[in-house]
C-alpha positions, -999 to +999 in steps of 0.1 A: +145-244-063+118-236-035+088-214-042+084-186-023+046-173-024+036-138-019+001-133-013-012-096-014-043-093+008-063-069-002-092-063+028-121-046+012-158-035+017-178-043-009-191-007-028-228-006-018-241+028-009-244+044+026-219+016+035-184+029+021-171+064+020-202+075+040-176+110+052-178+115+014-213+118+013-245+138+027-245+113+057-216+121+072-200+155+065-192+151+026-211+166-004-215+133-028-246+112-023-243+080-009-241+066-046-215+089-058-196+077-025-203+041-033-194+045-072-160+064-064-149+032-043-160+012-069-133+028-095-107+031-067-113-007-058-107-016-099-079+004-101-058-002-069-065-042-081-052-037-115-023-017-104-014-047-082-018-072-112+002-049-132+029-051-108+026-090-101+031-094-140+066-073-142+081-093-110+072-127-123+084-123-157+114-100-147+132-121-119+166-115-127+159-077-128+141-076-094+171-096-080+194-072-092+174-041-078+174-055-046+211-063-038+218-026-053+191-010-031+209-033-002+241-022-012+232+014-005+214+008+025+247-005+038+265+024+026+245+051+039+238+031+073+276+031+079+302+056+080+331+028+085+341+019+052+354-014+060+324-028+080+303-009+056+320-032+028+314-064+047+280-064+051+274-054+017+295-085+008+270-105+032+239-089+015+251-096-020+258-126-015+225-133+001+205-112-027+222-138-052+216-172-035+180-160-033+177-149-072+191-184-079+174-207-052+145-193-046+113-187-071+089-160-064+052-162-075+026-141-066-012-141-057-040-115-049-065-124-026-094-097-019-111-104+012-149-093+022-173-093+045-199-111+056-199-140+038-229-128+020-213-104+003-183-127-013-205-141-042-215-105-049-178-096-048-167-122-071-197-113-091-190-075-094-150-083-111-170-111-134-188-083-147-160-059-152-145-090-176-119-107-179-086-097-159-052-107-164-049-127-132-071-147-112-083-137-081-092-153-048-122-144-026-124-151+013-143-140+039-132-122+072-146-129+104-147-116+143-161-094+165-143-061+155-116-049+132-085-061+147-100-097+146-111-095+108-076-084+097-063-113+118-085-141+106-076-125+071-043-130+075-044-163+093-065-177+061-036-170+038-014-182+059-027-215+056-025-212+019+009-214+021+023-176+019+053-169+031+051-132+029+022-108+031+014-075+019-020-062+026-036-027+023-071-011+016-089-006-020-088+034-015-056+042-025-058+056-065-021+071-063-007+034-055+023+026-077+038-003-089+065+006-075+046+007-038+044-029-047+081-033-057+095-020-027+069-035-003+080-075-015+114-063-019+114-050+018+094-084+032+122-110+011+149-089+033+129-100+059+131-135+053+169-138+056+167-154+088+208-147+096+197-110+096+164-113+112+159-144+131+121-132+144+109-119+111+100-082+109+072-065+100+073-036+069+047-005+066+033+025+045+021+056+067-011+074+051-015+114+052-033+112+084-013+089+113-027+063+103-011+031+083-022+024+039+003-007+037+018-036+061+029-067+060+048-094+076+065-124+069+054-157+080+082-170+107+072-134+123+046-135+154+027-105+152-008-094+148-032-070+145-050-071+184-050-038+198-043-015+169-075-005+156-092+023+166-069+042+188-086+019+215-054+034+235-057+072+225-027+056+199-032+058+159-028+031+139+007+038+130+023+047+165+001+016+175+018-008+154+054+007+160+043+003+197+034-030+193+064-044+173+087-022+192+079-039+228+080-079+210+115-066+195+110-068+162+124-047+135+100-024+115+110-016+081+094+014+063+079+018+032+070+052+014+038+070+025+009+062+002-025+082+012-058+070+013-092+082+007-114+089+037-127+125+038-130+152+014-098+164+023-080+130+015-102+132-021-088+162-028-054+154-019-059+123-038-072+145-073-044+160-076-023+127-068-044+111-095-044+137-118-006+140-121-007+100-124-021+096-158-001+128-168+030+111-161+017+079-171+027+088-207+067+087-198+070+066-169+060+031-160+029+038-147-002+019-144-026+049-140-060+049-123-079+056-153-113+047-138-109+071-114-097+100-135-127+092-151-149+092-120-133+125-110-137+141-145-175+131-145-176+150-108-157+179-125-124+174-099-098+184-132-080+210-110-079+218-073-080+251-060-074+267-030-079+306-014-046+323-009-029+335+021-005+352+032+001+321+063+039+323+047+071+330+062+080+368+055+098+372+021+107+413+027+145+403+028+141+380+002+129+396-029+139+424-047+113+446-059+119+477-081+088+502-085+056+491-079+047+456-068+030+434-094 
């Protein structure tokens, strides 16, 4: 049986003040102090990593059931991909069959790394989760390097590539609505990837954010792809069209994940109260791994419910509704 390792790469600031979130805060053109700024990182950093452990733990110890996700979410690609019935049924046969020689040959294990910089700040990382206590997996620290933010991301990813992965799957600390799921579908989208019949050249998978840019992505290691060029809109291009560009004109496929927002200005925090909010609502019924440390940083900043003015910026509804007597 050969061991397939996933690494997630999580790239992340450490939360010092006037450093991270600064469009959140007085410095820029939020309303938090710098602390407030630096402390609500601090929960959405814990949470997004625990989320990620959470979701590590169910596809380690539940193989059999990921397996059998994937060749039915394969299956129905196929379907809906295909009006011809007959071919349709042939290439579903083809990923079945695939799915299942996978599920049996193959043994998937997981790893988080977080990544920081400078190196200073790596021992003050690993001391800030030593703190928190103990967590349920263990975590490995590195240090990115380079001369802007295309070449961190690439030495990033070229350190775990050395450590063996065959698949990453790397994204920011700011995302408090990040599910499990995110995390499902994210691996489950990278080992399609890696059947090489379908896709010789690898592939690279990724999550839009609210705003153009990109929360999630990911490649798989036979693919040769990078980051050069994308960040920040160095062309007039945003990080999504960028990378889209990119793997579009070295022909390779792009397989998309669902859109998971961020947290970079005050209207991305509100967005995101509400996201979080609902979260630990629904966290009571559904397999949830809610952000509680955020809830609680939002509650403490009194962010329970988000309102907004109304308007009448609405289609006319005149010859919609039926009104008898006086509107109420």
């Amino acid at each position: 049986m050969r061991e397939r390792k996933n690494i997630v790469l999580l790239f992340s600031k450490l939360p010092e003040a006037g450093l991270v979130k600064t469009r959140l805060s007085t410095l820029k053109d939020g309303i938090y102090s710098p602390e407030i700024a630096a402390h609500l990182f601090h929960s959405m950093l814990f949470d997004v990593v625990e989320i990620i452990m959470a979701a590590m733990d169910s596809l380690e110890a539940q193989p059999e059931l990921a397996a059998a996700r994937e060749r039915s979410t394969n299956l129905q690609r196929v379907r809906e991909a295909d009006a011809n019935v007959r071919d349709a049924s042939s290439d579903a046969h083809d990923i079945s069959a695939n799915a299942c020689n996978g599920s049996s040959d193959i043994r998937d294990t997981y790893q988080l790394v977080i990544s920081v910089a400078p190196e200073a700040n790596v021992a003050k990382m690993e001391q800030l989760f030593a703190d928190a206590g103990t967590w349920p997996r263990p975590i490995e620290f590195i240090c990115d390097k380079g001369a802007n933010f295309d070449e961190h991301y690439n030495d990033a990813f070229q350190q775990c590539w050395d450590k063996g992965a065959d698949c990453i799957l790397s994204m920011g600390a700011d995302m408090p609505a990040l599910t499990k799921r995110d995390i499902y579908f994210g691996f489950e989208q990278l080992h399609r990837l890696c059947d090489v019949s379908r896709f010789p050249h690898g592939g690279i998978v990724l999550a839009p954010d609210q705003e153009m840019g990109v929360s999630v992505v990911g490649w798989t290691r036979e693919t040769d792809f990078d980051h050069t060029g994308v960040y920040y809109c160095q062309d007039g291009l945003t990080v999504l069209p960028a990378y889209v560009n990119k793997a579009r004109k070295a022909e390779l496929p792009a397989l998309w994940l669902p859109p998971i927002p961020d947290v970079d200005t005050m209207s991305d925090l509100m967005h995101n109260v509400t996201l979080v909010n609902a979260l630990a609502y629904c966290a009571k019924d559904d397999d949830i791994c809610p952000p509680w440390r955020t809830v609680q940083a939002f509650q403490e900043l009194g962010l329970n419910d988000i309102y907004v003015m109304p308007n009448d910026l609405f289609d006319p509804r005149d010859h919609l509704d039926e009104i008898s007597g006086p509107a109420k």
